[in-house]
N, C-alpha and C positions, 0 to 999 in steps of 0.2 A: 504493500500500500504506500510503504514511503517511495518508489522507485516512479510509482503511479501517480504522488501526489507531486513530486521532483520534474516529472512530464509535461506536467500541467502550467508551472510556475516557471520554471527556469529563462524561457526566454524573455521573463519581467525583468527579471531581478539578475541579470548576465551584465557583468561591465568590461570591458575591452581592456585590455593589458596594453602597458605603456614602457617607456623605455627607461623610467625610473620603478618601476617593479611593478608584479606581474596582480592582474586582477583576483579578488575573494571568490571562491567560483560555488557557484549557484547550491550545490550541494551543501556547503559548509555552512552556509547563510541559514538553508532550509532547518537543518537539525541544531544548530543556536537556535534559533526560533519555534522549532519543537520544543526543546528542552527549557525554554523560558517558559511557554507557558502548560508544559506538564509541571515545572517544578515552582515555577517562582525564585529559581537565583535570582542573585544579584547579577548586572553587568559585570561585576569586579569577578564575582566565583564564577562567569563565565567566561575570562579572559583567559583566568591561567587553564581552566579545563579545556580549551580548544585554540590555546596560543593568536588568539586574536585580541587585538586591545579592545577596551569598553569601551571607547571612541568610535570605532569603527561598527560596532555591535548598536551603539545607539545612533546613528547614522544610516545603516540599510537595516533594522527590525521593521520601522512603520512601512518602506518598501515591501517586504517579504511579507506583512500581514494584509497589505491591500491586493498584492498579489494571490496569496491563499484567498481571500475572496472574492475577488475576480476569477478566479480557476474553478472555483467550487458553487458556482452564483447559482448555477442550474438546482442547487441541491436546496438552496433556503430562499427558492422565488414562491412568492403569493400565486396561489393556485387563480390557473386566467379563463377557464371555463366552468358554466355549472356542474357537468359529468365530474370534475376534479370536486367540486365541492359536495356533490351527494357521495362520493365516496369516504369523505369524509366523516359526514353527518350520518352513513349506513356505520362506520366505523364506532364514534361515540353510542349508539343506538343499540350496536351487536357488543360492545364491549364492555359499556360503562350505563346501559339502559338510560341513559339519556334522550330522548327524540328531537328532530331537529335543529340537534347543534352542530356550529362549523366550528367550534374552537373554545379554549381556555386563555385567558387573558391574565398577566401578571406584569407586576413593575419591581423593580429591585433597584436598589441604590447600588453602583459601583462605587466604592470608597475608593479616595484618590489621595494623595498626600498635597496640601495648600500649594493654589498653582500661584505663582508669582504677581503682584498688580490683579488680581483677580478679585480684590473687595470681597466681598458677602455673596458673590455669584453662584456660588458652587456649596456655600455652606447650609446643610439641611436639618432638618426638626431635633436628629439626635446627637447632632453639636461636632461631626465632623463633616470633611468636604469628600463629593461625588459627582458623577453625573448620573443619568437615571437609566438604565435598561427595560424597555414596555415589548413585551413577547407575544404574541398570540401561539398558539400551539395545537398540532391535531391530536389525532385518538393515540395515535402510535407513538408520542413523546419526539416528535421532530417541531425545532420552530417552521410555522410557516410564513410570520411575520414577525419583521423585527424593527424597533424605533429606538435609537438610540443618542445620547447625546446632547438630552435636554439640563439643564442647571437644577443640581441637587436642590436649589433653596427653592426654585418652583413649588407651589403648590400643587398636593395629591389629584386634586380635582381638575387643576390647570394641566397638568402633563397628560392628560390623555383629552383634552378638550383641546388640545394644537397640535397632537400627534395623527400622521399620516392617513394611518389607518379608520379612525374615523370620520376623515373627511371623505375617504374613499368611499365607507359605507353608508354615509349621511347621500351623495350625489350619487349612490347607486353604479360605481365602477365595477363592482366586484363580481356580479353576476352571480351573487347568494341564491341560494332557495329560499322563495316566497317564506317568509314569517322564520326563517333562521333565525338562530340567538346565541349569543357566543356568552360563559359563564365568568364570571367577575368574583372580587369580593368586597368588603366594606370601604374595602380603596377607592371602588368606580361608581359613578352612578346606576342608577336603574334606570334603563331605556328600555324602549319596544326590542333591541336590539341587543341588547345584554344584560343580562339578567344577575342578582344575586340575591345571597338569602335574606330570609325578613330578620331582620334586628333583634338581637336575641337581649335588648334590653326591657322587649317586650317579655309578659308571659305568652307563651308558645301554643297554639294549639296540637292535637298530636299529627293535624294534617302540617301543620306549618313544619313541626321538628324533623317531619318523615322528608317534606321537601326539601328542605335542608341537610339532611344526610343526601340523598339522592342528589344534587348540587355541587355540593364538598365532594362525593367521592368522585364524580367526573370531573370536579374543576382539580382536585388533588394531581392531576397527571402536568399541571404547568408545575406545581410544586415541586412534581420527581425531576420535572427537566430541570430546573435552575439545579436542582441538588448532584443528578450525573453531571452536569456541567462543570461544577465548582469542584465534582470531587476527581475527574478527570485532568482538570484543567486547574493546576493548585495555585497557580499564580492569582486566584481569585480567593485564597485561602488568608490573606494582607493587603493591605492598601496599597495601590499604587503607587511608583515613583516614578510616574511618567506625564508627559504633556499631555491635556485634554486630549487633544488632537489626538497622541497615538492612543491613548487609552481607548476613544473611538474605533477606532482600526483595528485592534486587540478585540475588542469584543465581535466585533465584524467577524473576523476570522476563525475567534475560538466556537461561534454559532455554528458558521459554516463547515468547521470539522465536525461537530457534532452531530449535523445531518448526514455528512458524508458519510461518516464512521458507523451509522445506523444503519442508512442505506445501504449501504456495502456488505451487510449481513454479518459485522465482526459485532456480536453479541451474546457472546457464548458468556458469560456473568452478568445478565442482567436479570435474572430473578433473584442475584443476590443483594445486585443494588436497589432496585423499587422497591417499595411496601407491596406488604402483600398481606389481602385481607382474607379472614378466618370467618367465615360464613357461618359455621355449624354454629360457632360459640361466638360469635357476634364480635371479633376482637380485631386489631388492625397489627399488624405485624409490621414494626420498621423495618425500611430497608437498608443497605449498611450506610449507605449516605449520612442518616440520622447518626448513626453512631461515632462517625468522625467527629472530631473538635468543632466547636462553632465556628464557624469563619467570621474574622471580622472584615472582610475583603466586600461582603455581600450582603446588605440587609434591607427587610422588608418594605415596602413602603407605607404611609400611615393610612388610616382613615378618612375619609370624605365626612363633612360635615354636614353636607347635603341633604335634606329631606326631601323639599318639595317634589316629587318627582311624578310624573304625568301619569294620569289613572290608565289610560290605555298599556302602560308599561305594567301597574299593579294589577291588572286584571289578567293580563298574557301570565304573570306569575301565582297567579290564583287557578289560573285553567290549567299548567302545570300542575299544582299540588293536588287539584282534582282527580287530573289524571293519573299522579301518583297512589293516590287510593281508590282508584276504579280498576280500569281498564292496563293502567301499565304496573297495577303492582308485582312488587315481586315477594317472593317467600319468607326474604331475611331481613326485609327493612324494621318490623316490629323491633327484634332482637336488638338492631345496631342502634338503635336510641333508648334502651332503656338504662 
C-alpha cells in the first residue's frame, strides 16, 4: 500500500537535483510524513531518525500532505448522485435500523499550540487554541464530508451555520433522498434536515428515551470514526506545533488515509477497535479506542444554546419516535434504556 500510495504522490512532491546537491526524493519525504502523523514526533526526533534536518522536514511536510490528498481525493469526495446516496441510507437502515439517513455529523476541536499575532482567533470555550474539524460520515465509518478550518473561538452554532455542507443542503446540490436526515447532537441545531435527541433536561417519555437510544446508536459511528482516526493517526494524541495552515492540510490528509485504508479492505482489527454492543444483556462494549489515554490533541465541541427550532423539524422527530415504537421497533430497544 505504501508503494501504491508513493505512485500516487510522487510526481507532486519530486524536486530536480542541482549542482550544489542532489534532490530529497519522493520516497523519503512520503515515510517522514507517515511517520509524523502515525506517531507525532517531533521535527527534531525526526531528523536524526532519517538524517534529514527539521528544516527541510518543515519545509516539504505541508507539500507531501496536500499531495496525499490530492492523490486520494476520489476516496473522501461527497457522494454526486442519488443511487450513491440511497446506498447509503439502505446502509444506516440494514445496519444501524435507522431509516432514511444519509449521514452522522460531528465537530471536534483540533488543539493547536498559540499561532503567533493571532489575538483571540483561535482560542475556544475550554481555554486552549484550535481550529474546528465538522465531518459528516456514512454507515460504514468513512468520512464522506469534511469542513475544516474554521476559528476555534467561533461559536458551536456558528461553525456549522457557514460551513459548506449546509449551504449545499439548504440550495439542494446534493441530490439527497426526499425527507433524508442526517443525525447531530446537542452541538447542532434541529432542522427538517438533521435531527437530534430531545433534551434530556426534560423528563423523558419512554417513547422519547427509546428514540434517543435508536439516534445515539446510529449517530455513535461518527464517534468510532474520530476515535480510529486519532488512535491510528497519534499525532492527534497533542497539540499541534504547526501553522494553521499546515494543521489544515494534516487533517486533509490524515481523512483521506482513513478512507483509503478502509477502502482498501486492510481491516483485519476492526472489531477490536469499534464498540460493540451486547444485545442479549443490553450493555455496550468499548472499543479499544476508549481504552487509550484521552487525547488532548482532540476534543468535543460544546453545546448549542439554541431552542427555538421550527415545529416542522419537531414533528419529523416525533414521526420518528413513533415509528420507533410501531412499525420499526426492534426487540432490544426496551433492554438498552433501562
Amino acid at each position: 500500500m505504501f508503494n501504491i500510495l508513493l505512485g500516487k504522490v510522487k510526481d507532486q512532491i519530486s524536486k530536480q537535483d542541482t549542482a550544489m546537491r542532489e534532490a530529497l526524493t519522493p520516497r523519503i519525504k512520503l515515510e517522514i510524513a507517515l511517520r509524523f502523523l502515525a506517531t507525532g514526533d517531533s521535527y527534531t526526533s525526526l531528523q536524526y531518525l532519517y538524517r534529514v534536518s527539521k528544516s527541510a522536514i518543515s519545509e516539504f511536510m505541508p507539500d507531501v500532505f496536500d499531495a496525499i490528498y490530492a492523490g486520494l481525493k476520489e476516496f473522501i469526495q461527497v457522494p454526486k448522485t442519488k443511487n450513491d446516496w440511497d446506498s447509503i441510507v439502505h446502509g444506516f437502515n440494514l445496519s444501524w435500523n435507522f431509516p432514511n439517513c444519509f449521514g452522522a455529523i460531528d465537530g471536534k476541536h483540533i488543539i493547536i499550540e498559540c499561532p503567533a499575532n493571532s489575538g483571540s482567533n483561535f482560542y475556544n470555550y475550554k481555554g486552549s487554541f484550535s481550529i474546528v474539524l465538522l465531518a459528516l460520515v456514512d454507515h460504514s465509518y468513512n468520512f464522506t464530508c469534511i469542513d475544516v478550518g474554521a476559528y476555534g473561538s467561533a461559536s458551536d452554532g456558528g461553525i456549522f451555520s457557514k460551513c459548506t455542507l449546509k449551504k449545499a443542503i439548504e440550495e439542494n446540490q446534493l441530490n439527497l433522498p426526499d425527507e433524508a436526515v442526517m443525525l447531530g447532537d446537542e452541538a447542532f441545531p434541529l432542522t427538517k434536515y438533521l435531527m437530534k435527541p430531545y433534551p434530556r433536561r426534560n423528563i423523558l417519555t419512554k417513547k422519547q428515551k427509546i428514540y434517543n437510544y435508536r439516534h445515539c446508536r446510529a449517530k455513535r459511528i461518527v464517534e468510532n470514526s474520530f476515535g480510529i482516526l486519532s488512535s491510528r493517526f497519534r499525532v492527534f494524541r497533542r497539540p499541534l506545533r504547526l501553522l494553521p495552515s499546515t494543521v489544515v492540510k494534516l487533517v486533509k490528509a490524515a481523512c483521506s488515509l482513513h478512507n483509503w485504508i478502509r477502502k482498501s479492505g486492510l481491516n483485519q482489527t476492526i472489531e477490536i477497535i469499534l464498540d460493540i454492543e451486547d444485545l442479549e444483556n443490553g450493555i455496550l462494549i468499548p472499543g479499544q479506542w476508549r481504552k487509550e489515554p484521552q487525547s488532548t490533541g482532540v476534543i468535543n465541541i460544546a453545546a448549542t444554546s439554541q431552542r427555538n427550532y421550527l415545529n416542522e423539524a419537531k414533528d419529523k422527530r416525533d414521526s420518528l419516535a413513533d415509528y420507533f415504537m410501531g412499525e420499526g421497533a426492534v426487540t432490544w430497544q426496551d433492554r438498552m434504556i433501562e
